[in-house]
C-alpha positions, 0 to 999 in steps of 0.5 A, a space after each residue: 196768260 191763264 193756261 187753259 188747263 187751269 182757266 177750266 178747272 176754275 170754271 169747273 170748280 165755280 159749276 160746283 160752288 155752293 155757299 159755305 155751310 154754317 158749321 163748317 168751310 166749303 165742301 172740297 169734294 164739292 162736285 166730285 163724289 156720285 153714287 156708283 149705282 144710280 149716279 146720283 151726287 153725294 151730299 155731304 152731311 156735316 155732324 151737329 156736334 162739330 165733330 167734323 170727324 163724324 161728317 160723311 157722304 149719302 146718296 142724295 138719291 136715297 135721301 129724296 126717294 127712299 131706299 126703293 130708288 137706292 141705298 145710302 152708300 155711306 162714307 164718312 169724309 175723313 175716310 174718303 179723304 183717306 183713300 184718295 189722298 193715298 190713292 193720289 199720292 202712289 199714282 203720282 209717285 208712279 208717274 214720276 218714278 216709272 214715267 215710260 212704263 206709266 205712258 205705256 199702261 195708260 196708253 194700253 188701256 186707253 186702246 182697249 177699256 176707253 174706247 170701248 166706253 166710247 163705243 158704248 156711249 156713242 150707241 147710248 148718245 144714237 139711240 137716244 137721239 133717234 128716240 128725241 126725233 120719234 117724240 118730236 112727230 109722235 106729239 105732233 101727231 099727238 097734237 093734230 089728232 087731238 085739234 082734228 077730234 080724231 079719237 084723243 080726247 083733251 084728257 088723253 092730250 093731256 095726259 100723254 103730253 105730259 109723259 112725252 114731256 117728261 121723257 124728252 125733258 130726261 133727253 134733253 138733259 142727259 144727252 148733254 152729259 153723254 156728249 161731255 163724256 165722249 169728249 173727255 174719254 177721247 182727249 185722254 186718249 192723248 193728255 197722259 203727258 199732261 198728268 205727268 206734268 202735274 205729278 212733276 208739279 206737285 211732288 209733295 202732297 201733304 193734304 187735299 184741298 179743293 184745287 187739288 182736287 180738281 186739278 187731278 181728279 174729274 169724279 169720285 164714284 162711291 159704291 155700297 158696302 158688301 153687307 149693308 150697316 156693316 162697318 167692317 164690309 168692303 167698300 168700292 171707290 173709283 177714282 177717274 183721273 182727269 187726263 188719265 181716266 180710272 186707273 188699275 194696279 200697276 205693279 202690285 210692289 208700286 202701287 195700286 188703286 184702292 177699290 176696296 175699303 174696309 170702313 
């Protein structure tokens, strides 16, 4: 019988799959790694020279818009491979070594900086829910002025459906995703243990793969260099664990997540 932890980071891993690139194997990261700023997936892009090393991640935002919706937040693969499997290699050692003292941080946390989140996310989820109910009367109304001739012209129809359209279409695809994350944020108030487990599992990690990396970690989130072209500049990186949400520093002799990078 197939554990329903790992029938639904299959399935997690199957949303994510894209078709292998022609110089290059699958994309581990596929699915995981979003810009900080505007939430936006990372697309990676692979170096014509096969040089894999020179192979980095962009904002797809950027890409398609243009530096006035965002900015690149360039990270090369290897160096973000780098920081996560060092990352994931101290929190599983912790879990492992410390486990009680791990149970209590995590559930400290949980009780204070998750359910803030799930406050904040529910009045966001609230809001834009009364806001999809308004827009379903507003175009009715919208709708019956226009066949009545009371004062909306075709052209006036037209153009106000469109911009009431487009505004529901935003609704209807990011209330899903809010839902989604409520759910998560509230069973890993609860699947510590869970983490625990799979760091027991896994004692050796000599690199990542992409079940790996599915099987620990829910989304990479990759912020802007402090001084932009820089590559000496800091750079932030937050890993969220699965079970476990995003991690500070425990004890600064055991380990610390790594939210700065020199790159």
């Amino acid at each position: 019988m197939v554990k329903q932890e790992t029938w639904d980071i299959v399935q997690d891993i199957r949303k994510h799959k894209r078709r292998p690139a022609k110089m290059a194997e699958q994309n581990m990261f596929s699915g995981l790694v979003c810009c900080a700023d505007c939430d936006g997936t990372m697309a990676l892009h692979r170096a014509h020279t096969m040089d894999a090393v020179k192979n980095n991640f962009m904002c797809s935002t950027y890409k398609k818009r243009g530096k006035e919706e965002c900015s690149g937040h360039y990270i090369r693969e290897v160096q973000l491979a780098a920081v996560v499997l060092d990352d994931l290699l101290r929190i599983t050692h912790f879990a492992r070594q410390h486990e009680a003292l791990f149970v209590q941080r995590i559930n400290q946390r949980n009780s204070a900086e998750t359910r803030r989140e799930i406050v904040r996310l529910q009045r966001e989820l609230d809001t834009m829910r009364r806001r999809d109910a308004e827009l379903i009367v507003i175009f009715k109304r919208l709708y019956e002025d226009n066949v009545l001739s009371r004062g909306v012209t075709n052209e006036q129809f037209r153009l106000l459906s469109d911009e009431y359209n487009s505004e529901q279409a935003g609704l209807k695809e990011r209330i899903p995703q809010v839902v989604e994350r409520i759910e998560k944020l509230i069973a890993s108030i609860s699947d510590v243990s869970r983490f625990i487990d799979k760091a027991k599992r896994y004692t050796e990690i000599p690199n990542l793969t992409g079940e790996l990396l599915h099987l620990f970690i829910e989304r990479i989130e990759v912020g802007e260099r402090g001084e932009r072209y820089s590559r000496t500049a800091e750079q932030k990186i937050a890993i969220h664990y699965r079970d476990i949400g995003v991690l500070g520093a425990f004890e600064a002799e055991e380990t610390t997540t790594p939210v700065q990078i020199a790159v």
